[in-house]
N, C-alpha and C positions, 0 to 999 in steps of 0.2 A: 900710730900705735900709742902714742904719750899723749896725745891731745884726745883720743877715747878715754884713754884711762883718768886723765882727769877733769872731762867734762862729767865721765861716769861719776867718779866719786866726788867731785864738788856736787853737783845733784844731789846723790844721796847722805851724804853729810848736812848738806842744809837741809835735807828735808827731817832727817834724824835730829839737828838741832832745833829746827824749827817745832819740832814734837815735844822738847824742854820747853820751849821759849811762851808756847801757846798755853800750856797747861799751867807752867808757873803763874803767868798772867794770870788766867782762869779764878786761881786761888786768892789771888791780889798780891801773890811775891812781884818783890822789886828786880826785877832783871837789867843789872850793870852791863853784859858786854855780851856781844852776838858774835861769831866768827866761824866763817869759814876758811879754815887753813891755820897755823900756827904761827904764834909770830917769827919776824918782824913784821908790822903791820905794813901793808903796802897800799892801800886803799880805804876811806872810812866814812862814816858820817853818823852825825846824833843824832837819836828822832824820840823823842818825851826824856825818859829817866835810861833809855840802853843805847849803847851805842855802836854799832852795824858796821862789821871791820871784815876784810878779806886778809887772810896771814899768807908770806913766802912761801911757806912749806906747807904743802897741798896735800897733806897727808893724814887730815882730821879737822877738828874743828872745836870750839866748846863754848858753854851757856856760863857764863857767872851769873851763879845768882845770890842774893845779899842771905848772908847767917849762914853759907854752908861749906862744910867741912870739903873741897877739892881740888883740883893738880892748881891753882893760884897758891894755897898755902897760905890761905891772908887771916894771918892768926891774931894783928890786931884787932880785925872788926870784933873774930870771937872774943875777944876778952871784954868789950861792952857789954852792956847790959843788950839784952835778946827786943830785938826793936816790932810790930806789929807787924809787916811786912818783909821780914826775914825768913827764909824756909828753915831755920833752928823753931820759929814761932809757932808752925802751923802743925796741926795734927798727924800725926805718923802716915792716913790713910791717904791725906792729900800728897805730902811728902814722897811717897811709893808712885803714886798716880806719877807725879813730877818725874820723876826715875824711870818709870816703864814710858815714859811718852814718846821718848826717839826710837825703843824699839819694839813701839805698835806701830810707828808712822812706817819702821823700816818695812814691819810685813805688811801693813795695806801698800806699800810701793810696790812690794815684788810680788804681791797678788795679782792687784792691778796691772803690771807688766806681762806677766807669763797670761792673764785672762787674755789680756787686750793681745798678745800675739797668736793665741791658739784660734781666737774670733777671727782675726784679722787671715792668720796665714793656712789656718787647716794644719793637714798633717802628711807627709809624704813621705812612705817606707815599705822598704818590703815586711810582709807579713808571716805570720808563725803557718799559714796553711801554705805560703808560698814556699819555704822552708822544706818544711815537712813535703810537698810534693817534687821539688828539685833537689835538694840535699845541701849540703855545705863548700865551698874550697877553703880545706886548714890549710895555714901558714905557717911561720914561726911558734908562735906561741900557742896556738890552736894544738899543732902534733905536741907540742911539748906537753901538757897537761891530758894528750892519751886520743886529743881527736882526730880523726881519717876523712878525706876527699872523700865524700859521699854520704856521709854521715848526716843522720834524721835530727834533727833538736825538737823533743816531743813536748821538755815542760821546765823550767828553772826552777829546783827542790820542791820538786812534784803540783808545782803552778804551772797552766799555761801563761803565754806571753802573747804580749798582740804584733811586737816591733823584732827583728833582730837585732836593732840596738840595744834592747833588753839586756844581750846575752852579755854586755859589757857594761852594764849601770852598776852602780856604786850598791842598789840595790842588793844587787847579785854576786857580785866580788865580795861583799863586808857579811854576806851572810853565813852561820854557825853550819859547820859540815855540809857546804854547800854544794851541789851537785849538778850534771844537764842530766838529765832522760835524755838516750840517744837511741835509735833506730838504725842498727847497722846487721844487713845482710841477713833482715830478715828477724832480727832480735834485737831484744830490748834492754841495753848496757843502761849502766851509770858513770858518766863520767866525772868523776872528784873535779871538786873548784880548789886547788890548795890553799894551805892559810896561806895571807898576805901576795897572794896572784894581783891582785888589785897594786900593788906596788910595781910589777912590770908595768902598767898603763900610763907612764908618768909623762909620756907626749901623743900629740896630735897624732902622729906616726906611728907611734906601736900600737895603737886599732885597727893602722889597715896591718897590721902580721896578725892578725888573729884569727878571723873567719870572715868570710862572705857567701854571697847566696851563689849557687850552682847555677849557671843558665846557660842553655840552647841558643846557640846565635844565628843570624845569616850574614853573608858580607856588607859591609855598611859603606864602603869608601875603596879606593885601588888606588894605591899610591903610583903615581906617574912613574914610568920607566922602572917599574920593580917586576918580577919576574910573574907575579901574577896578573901585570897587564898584557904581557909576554902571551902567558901561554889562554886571554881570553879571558879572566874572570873577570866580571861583571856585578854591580851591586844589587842585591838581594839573590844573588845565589848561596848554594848551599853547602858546605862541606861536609860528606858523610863518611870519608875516612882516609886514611895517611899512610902509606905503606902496608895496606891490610887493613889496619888500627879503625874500629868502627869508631868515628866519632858522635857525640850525641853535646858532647858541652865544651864550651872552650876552651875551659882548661883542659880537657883531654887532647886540645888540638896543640895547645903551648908543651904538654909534654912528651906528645911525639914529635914536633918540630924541633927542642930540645937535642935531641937525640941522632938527627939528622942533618947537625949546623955543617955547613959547608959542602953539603951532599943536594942529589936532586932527592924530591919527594914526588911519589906517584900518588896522586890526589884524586880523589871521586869526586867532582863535581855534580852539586842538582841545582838544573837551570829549570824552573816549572816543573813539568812529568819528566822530564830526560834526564837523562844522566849520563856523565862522559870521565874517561881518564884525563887528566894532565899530569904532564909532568914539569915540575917546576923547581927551580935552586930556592937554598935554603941558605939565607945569609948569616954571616958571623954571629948576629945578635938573635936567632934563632926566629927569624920572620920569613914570611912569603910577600911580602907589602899589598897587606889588606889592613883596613880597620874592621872591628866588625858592629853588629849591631844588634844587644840584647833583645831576645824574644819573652823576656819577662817583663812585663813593667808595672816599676811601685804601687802602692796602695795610693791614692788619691782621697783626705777625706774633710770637708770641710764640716765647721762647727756653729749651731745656733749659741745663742746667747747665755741658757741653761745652763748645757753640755761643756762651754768654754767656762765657764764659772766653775763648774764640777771640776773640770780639767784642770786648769790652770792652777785653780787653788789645792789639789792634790800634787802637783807639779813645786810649787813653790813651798809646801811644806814636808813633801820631800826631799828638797834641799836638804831645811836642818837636820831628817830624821838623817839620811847620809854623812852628812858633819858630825852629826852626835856618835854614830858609830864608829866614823873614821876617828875621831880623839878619842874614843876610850879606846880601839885597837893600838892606838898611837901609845897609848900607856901600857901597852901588853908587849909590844915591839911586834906585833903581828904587819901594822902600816907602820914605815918607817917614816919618819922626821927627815928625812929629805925631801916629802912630797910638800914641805911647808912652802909656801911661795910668798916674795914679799913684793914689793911696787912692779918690780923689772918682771918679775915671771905673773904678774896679773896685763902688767902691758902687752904682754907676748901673746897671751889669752886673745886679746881684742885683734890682734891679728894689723898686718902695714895698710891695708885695703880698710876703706870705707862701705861697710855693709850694717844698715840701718837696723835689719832684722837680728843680723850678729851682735850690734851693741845693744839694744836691749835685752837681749836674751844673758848676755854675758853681766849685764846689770842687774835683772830683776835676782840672777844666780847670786851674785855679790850683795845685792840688800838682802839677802835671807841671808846670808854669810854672814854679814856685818850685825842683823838682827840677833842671830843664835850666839857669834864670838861677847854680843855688849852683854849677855845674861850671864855668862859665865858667873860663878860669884868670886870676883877675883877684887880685890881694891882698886878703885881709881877706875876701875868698866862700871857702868850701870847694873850691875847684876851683882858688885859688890856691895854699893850703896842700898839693892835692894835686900841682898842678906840681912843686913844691921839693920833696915827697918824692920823687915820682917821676926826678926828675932826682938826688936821693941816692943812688937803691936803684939807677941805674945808672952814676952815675961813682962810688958811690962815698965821695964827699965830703959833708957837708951843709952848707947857709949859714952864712955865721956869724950871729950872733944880733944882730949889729947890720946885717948887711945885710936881713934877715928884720922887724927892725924900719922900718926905713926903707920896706922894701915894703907893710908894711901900713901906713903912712901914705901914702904915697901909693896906696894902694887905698882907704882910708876916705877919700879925696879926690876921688875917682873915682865912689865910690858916695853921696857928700855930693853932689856936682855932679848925677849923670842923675837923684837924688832931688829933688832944687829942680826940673831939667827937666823928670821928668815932672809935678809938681805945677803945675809951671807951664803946661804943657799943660792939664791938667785946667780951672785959672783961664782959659786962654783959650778953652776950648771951653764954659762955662759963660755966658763974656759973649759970644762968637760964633753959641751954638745950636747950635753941630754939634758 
């Protein structure tokens, strides 16, 4: 779990600093110190005029470079005269370049990432026509927002969808008077998406309370010495009904079992063309000891070169479009400020298990994170430094170097502050369980 999360973010750290370090170069700025990690320096070496440091605290990383206003605070250099290879020296456009380079690097990384897995893994899901022809099982939070066992999902705010994971992306939660088209008993409802639904989603777990696909099974397994080895049942038979109860899908077979915990059940079995009664006990935990074995199975699709490019890269930039929506909601109070997560709840993300596909998926998701949080224009992020240019290269003027300082202390105050908060998030979802 910690050794993903910080192989993932050392990676992307270096490759986001190495996005200053290259372009500064490029320009002929003089670059003093490379580092991955904050100090204390625990690892290092010199190589021309910069010097190449691994820091204790695995939590970032950063480029000195000569003449410039940043979290160093090295206010005697500025007081020298402005030297030919200083970035106070060089033109605003180059300077901007310098500033956006670690987060272009971050999106060709989780371009690159999300391409290279959708080439590599395809895609495998059940589908909006599979849906649509089996129906839904609502759960918890499914019936809570108006949905029913049986129920069609025809389109999310009157778009089709190709995945049922659809019906839970950020996409769909974060959108304005958001809605399903549903297909029930023959009509065609709307079911409201409430504001801030997407705030129940806040674990791995409360997905599976929401919906899943409907499916027709036949037995798949007979648990030794359970009452359906008892009375004969065999794997790939067929259950077609439970006390009367016609069965067609499994959950209809779990909520008549339900209802009969400690009673026998009179079961129709179909073995090939025949069919027979059994009778069989129904135990405490509301089983017959069968596994069963869905008669629907996922979409299978794998991807050319093209297709994954299209993909991926619509994949990865909808990361940030989700982020950008999640924080201005975040400022509405519509998504609350406890979905913020700080080291411990990205580690948790990466999961105890070593799954290849899982860590880069959960990295390339995090470098477009990292990319869209550095733009913010906030002091002391890249996206503040690009403010102040950007407002140079069009009045004209640049800050003075003491107003530039003052802003990045109150930006390292700012990003001191939502770093306690989100950690402190983490500590309370850690003693709360969610």
């Amino acid at each position: 779990m910690v050794g993903q999360l910080l192989l993932g973010l050392s990676i992307l750290v270096g490759l986001h600093e190495l996005g200053h370090l290259l372009t500064a170069k490029m320009f002929g700025m003089r670059v003093e110190k490379f580092s991955i990690g904050f100090p204390p320096k625990i690892a290092g070496f010199q190589w021309g005029e910069t010097e190449y440091s691994i820091g204790a605290i695995p939590l970032g990383g950063f480029v000195k470079i000569s003449g410039m206003v940043d979290e160093s605070m090295d206010t005697a250099q500025l007081a020298t005269e402005p030297q030919p290879w200083e970035f106070r020296s060089k033109p605003a456009w180059q300077r901007l370049i310098v500033m956006l380079g670690g987060i272009i690097v971050n999106v060709i990384t989780g371009i690159i990432i999300f391409v290279s897995l959708v080439y590599k893994n395809g895609e495998t899901y059940f589908s909006r026509e599979q849906v649509i022809e089996n129906g839904i099982v609502a759960y918890e939070y499914g019936e809570a927002i108006g949905l029913q066992t049986g129920d069609k999902i025809l389109d999310i705010n009157g778009e089709p969808y190709q995945s049922i994971t659809e019906l839970t992306s950020g996409a769909a939660l974060l959108s304005e008077n958001g809605y399903y088209s549903v297909e029930r008993n023959g009509e065609v409802i709307q079911v409201e998406i409430p504001r801030g639904f997407i705030n129940t989603f806040n674990s791995e777990e409360a997905f599976s309370k929401f919906v899943s696909i409907r499916f027709p099974f036949e037995v798949g397994e007979v648990d030794k010495g359970s009452g359906a080895e008892a009375a004969g049942i065999q794997v790939g038979d067929k259950i077609l009904s439970v006390n009367g109860q016609e069965i067609q899908y499994f959950d209809e077979m779990q909520s008549a079992l339900k209802g009969l915990v400690n009673q026998s059940a009179q079961i129709v079995r179909q073995k090939g063309a025949a069919t027979d009664t059994l009778t069989i006990p129904v135990t405490a935990d509301a089983r017959i000891g069968i596994a069963v074995q869905p008669l629907v199975e996922p979409v299978r699709r794998e991807y050319g070169i093209g297709e994954s490019l299209s993909k991926g890269t619509s994949r990865a930039f909808g990361v940030v479009i989700v982020n950008a929506k999640a924080l201005g909601k975040m400022f509405t109070g519509e998504v609350s400020a406890k979905n913020v997560s700080g080291p411990i709840g990205m580690a948790k993300i990466y999961g105890n298990s070593w799954d290849w596909t899982k860590f880069w998926s959960i990295t390339g998701l995090i470098s477009m994170i990292l990319a869209f949080m550095n733009l913010l224009p906030i002091p002391a992020l890249d996206g503040g430094h690009v403010m102040f240019l950007l407002y140079e290269m069009v009045s004209g003027r640049a800050p003075s170097d003491k107003f530039l300082e003052n802003a990045q202390k109150v930006g390292m105050v700012i990003l001191l502050a939502l770093m306690v908060f989100a950690i402190g998030n983490d500590i309370l979802k850690l003693f709360t369980g969610s």
